[in-house]
SEDO-564891 format. One record per residue (C-alpha): residue in one letter; y, x, z. Coordinates in steps of 0.2 Angstrom, whole numbers, plus 5000, padded with zeros to 4 digits. Layout:
BEGIN
AYXZ...
This chain:
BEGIN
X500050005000X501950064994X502850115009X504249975002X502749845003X502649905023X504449905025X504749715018X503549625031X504449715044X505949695038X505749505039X505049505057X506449625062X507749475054X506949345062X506949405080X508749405078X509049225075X509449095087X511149105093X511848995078X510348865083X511048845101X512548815094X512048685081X511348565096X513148525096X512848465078X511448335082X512148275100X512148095106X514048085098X513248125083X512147985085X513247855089X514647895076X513347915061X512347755066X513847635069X514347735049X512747675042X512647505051X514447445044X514947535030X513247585022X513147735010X515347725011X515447895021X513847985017X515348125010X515948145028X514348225033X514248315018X515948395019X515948415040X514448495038X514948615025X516448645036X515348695052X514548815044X515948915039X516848895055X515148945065X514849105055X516649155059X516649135077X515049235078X515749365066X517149365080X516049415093X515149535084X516549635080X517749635091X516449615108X517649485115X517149275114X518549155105X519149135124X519449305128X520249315112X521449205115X521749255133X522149435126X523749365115X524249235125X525649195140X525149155157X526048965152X525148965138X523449025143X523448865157X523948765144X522548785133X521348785143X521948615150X521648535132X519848655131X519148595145X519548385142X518748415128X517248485137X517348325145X517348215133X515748325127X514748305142X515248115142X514648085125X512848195129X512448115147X512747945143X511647965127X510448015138X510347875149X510447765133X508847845129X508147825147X508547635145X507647635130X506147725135X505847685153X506947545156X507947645170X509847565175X511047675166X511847755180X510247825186X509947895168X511347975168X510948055186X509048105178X509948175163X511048285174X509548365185X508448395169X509948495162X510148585177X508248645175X508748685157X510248795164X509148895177X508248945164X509749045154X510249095171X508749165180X507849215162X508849265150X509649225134X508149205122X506949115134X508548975134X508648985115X506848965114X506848805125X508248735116X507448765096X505948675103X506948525109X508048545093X506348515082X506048355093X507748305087X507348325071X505648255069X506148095080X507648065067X506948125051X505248005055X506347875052X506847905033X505047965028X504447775034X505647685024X506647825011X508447755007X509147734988X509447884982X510747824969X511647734984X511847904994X512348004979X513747884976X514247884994X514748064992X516447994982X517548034996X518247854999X518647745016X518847555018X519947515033X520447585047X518847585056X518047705044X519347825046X518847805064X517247825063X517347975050X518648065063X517248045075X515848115063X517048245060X517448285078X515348255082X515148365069X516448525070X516448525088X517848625097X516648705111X515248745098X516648865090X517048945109X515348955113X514649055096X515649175099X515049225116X513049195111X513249315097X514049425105X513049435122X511449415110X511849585098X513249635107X514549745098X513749865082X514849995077X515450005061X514350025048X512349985039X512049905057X513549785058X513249745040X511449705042X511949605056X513249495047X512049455035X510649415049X512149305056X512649225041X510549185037X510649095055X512348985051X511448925036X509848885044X510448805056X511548715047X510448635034X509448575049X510748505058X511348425042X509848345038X509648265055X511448195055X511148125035X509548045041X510547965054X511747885041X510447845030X509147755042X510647645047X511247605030X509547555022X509047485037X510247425049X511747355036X511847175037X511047155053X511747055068X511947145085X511747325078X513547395086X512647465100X511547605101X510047485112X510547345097X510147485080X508547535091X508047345093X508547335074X507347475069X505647445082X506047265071X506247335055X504847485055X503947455070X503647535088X503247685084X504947745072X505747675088X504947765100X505347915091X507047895087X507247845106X506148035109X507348135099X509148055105X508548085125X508248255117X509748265108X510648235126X509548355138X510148505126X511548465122X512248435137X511348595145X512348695130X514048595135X514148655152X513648835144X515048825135X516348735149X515848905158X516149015145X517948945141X518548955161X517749135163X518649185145X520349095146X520749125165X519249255170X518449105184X516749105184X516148965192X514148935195X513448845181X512348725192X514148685203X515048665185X513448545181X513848425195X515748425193X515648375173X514148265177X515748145188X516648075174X515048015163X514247925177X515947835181X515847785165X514147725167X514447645183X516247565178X515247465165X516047525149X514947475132X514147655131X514147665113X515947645111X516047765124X515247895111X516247865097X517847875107X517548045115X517048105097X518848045091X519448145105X518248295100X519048275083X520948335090X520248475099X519548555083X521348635076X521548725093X519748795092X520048825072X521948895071X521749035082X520149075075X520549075057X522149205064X521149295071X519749345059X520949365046X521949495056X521549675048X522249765065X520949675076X519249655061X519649815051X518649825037X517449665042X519449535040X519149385032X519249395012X520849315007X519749154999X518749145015X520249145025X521249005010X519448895014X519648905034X521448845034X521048705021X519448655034X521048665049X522248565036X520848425033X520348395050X522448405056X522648285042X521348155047X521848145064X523648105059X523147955048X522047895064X523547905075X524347805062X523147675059X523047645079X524547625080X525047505067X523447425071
C-alpha cells in the first residue's frame, strides 16, 4: 500500500475527531423555539415561508464559521472580544441586552420541555418545567466534572434523537415537492407571517449560539499559530459549520413541511399539544410519540447549552463566573413563572423568538467588525466578499425587525 493510501484514512479520522463544537452549537438551531415558530409557519401559511428557513439557515452558517474562526485566531470568545474594546458604560450595557436574551432562550427551551412532558407523561406543566431544569443540570455536570468532548458527545446523541423524531414525520407522509419549491419565492402575507418569519429567524440565527462558538472552538483547539495547522483547522471548522448545518436545516424544514402537508386547514392546531393532537390523528401514535421524543430532546439540550452560554457571556463581558448549576436555578425562575402564571405556552415560544430576533445585530455587528479587522486576524481577516455577505445577513435581520415593530404598532 502507497504511503498516500495510509495517509488518507488517517487523515479522515484525524478530521473527524475534531468535529463537534459547531454541533453544540447547532442545538440552538433545532430548540423548542424552533419548533413552535416553524410549526405555527406550516400550520397557517403552508409552503408561504419555506424561503425563511432556507435563507436563515444559509445565514447561520456563515455567522457560525465566523465566530469560531474568531476564537481560533485570536484565543479570545466573542465576549471577551468585546469586553477588550469596549467602556465600562458600555460593557454593562451589553451585557444587559446579552443576558435578556439568554432569558428569553431558556424560556423558550424549558417550557418546550414541559410541553413535551405533557405530551408524554401527562405531568402539569410547572412540574415539567421543574424536571426539565434537574435533567439539564445532570447534562451540565457532565461538561463540568468531564470535560468538553464527553458533553459534546452527549449532546450529538440527543441532537440525532431530534432529528429522527422530526424527520420520521416527513418519511410517513412526504409533502409536495412542487409546493415547497415554490415556497422558496421570498413572499409574506400579513403581518403575522412577518411575525412568525422574525421568530424563525431569531430561532434560527440565535444571538447566544454566535457568543457561545466562539468560546467552544476555541477552548476545543485552542489557539494554532499561524500557519499549515491553523489552515487545516479552518478548514476542519468550516467541514463542521456545514455539517451541522445541513442537519440542523433539515430538521427545522421537516418541521415546516410536516405542518403544512399535514396540519393546514386544521381546527385547534395553534398550539403545540393541538399540531401534536393533529398529527397522532393524521399519521398515527407512533409519528406522535416521536415528534413528542425529539421536542423533550430538543429542550433537555438546548437548554443545558443555553446556560453554557449565559455563563460564558458573564465570565467574557464582566470576567464573573458564576457556578453553572447556581446559573441553572436562577434562569430556570422566569420560565416556570411563565408556566405557573398560565400564559398559552406556545405563544410563549414564538414571542421569545421575536425577542431572540433583536438580539442578533448586537451578536452580528461586532462580529462582522471584528473578523474583518486586519490588526486583530492578520492574514486569516475576512475576504472583502465574505465580509460584504456578513453585513448583508446583519442588514436583513435589522431590516425585518424594523418592519415588525412597524406592523405591531400600526396593528
Amino acid at each position: 500500500m502507497s504511503t498516500t493510501s495510509r495517509e488518507t484514512p488517517r487523515r479522515v479520522r484525524t478530521a473527524v475527531s475534531l468535529l463537534g463544537p459547531a454541533f453544540v452549537a447547532a442545538i440552538a438551531y433545532v430548540d423548542p423555539g424552533n419548533v413552535a415558530s416553524n410549526i405555527s409557519a406550516g400550520a397557517q401559511f403552508g409552503y408561504l415561508l419555506v424561503w425563511v428557513i432556507v435563507m436563515a439557515n444559509a445565514m447561520a452558517g456563515l455567522v457560525q464559521y465566523l465566530s469560531a474562526k474568531l476564537g481560533l485566531v485570536t484565543g479570545m470568545s466573542l465576549p471577551e472580544a468585546v469586553r477588550e474594546r469596549s467602556s465600562t458604560p458600555m460593557r454593562l450595557a451589553y451585557w444587559g441586552q446579552a443576558e435578556t436574551v439568554a432569558m428569553a432562550t431558556d424560556l423558550a427551551e424549558v417550557v418546550g420541555g414541559a410541553i413535551a412532558l405533557h405530551l408524554l407523561f401527562d405531568l402539569p406543566l410547572v412540574a415539567g418545567g421543574l424536571v426539565t431544569g434537574v435533567v439539564s443540570m445532570a447534562l451540565l455536570l457532565v461538561q463540568d466534572r468531564r470535560g468538553q468532548r464527553p458533553f459534546e458527545w452527549v449532546i450529538i446523541g440527543l441532537l440525532a434523537v431530534i432529528a429522527v423524531g422530526f424527520l420520521a414525520s416527513v418519511v410517513i407522509s412526504p409533502p409536495s415537492a412542487g409546493q415547497a419549491v415554490a415556497g422558496l419565492v421570498p413572499r409574506f402575507d400579513g403581518a403575522e407571517s412577518v411575525l412568525l418569519a422574525a421568530a424563525m429567524i431569531g430561532a434560527t440565527v440565535m444571538p447566544h449560539a454566535v457568543y457561545l462558538h466562539s468560546g467552544l472552538a476555541r477552548d476545543r483547539h485552542g489557539r494554532p499559530e499561524p500557519g499549515p495547522a491553523r489552515v487545516r483547522l479552518l478548514e476542519v471548522t468550516r467541514l463542521d459549520v456545514g455539517l451541522a448545518m445541513v442537519l440542523a436545516g433539515a430538521v427545522n424544514l421537516s418541521m415546516l413541511l410536516m405542518a403544512a402537508n399535514t396540519l393546514r386547514g386544521r381546527d385547534n392546531v395553534d398550539t403545540l399539544e393541538g399540531a401534536h393532537a393533529a398529527v397522532v390523528d393524521a399519521l398515527g401514535p407512533a409519528a406522535g410519540l416521536l415528534l413528542a421524543i425529539g421536542l423533550l430532546a430538543s429542550g433537555l439540550a438546548s437548554t443545558s447549552v443555553g446556560a453554557y452560554a449565559g455563563a460564558m457571556i458573564m465570565q467574557g463581558l464582566l470576567r464573573r463566573n458564576i457556578a453553572l448549576l447556581v446559573r441553572r436555578l436562577i434562569t430556570l425562575i422566569p420560565a416556570i413563572a411563565v408556566l405557573a402564571v398560565g400564559i398559552d405556552p406556545t405563544r410563549a415560544l414564538i414571542v421569545s423568538q421575536v425577542v431572540l430576533s433583536f438580539g442578533i445585530p448586537f451578536a452580528l455587528i461586532p462580529l462582522v467588525r471584528l473578523t474583518g479587522d486586519r490588526a486583530l486576524m492578520g492574514a486569516d481577516v475576512n475576504h472583502r466578499v465574505t465580509t460584504a455577505l456578513a453585513w448583508l445577513v446583519a442588514a436583513i435581520i435589522s431590516m425585518l425587525n424594523v418592519v415588525l415593530i412597524y406592523l405591531t404598532v400600526t396593528g
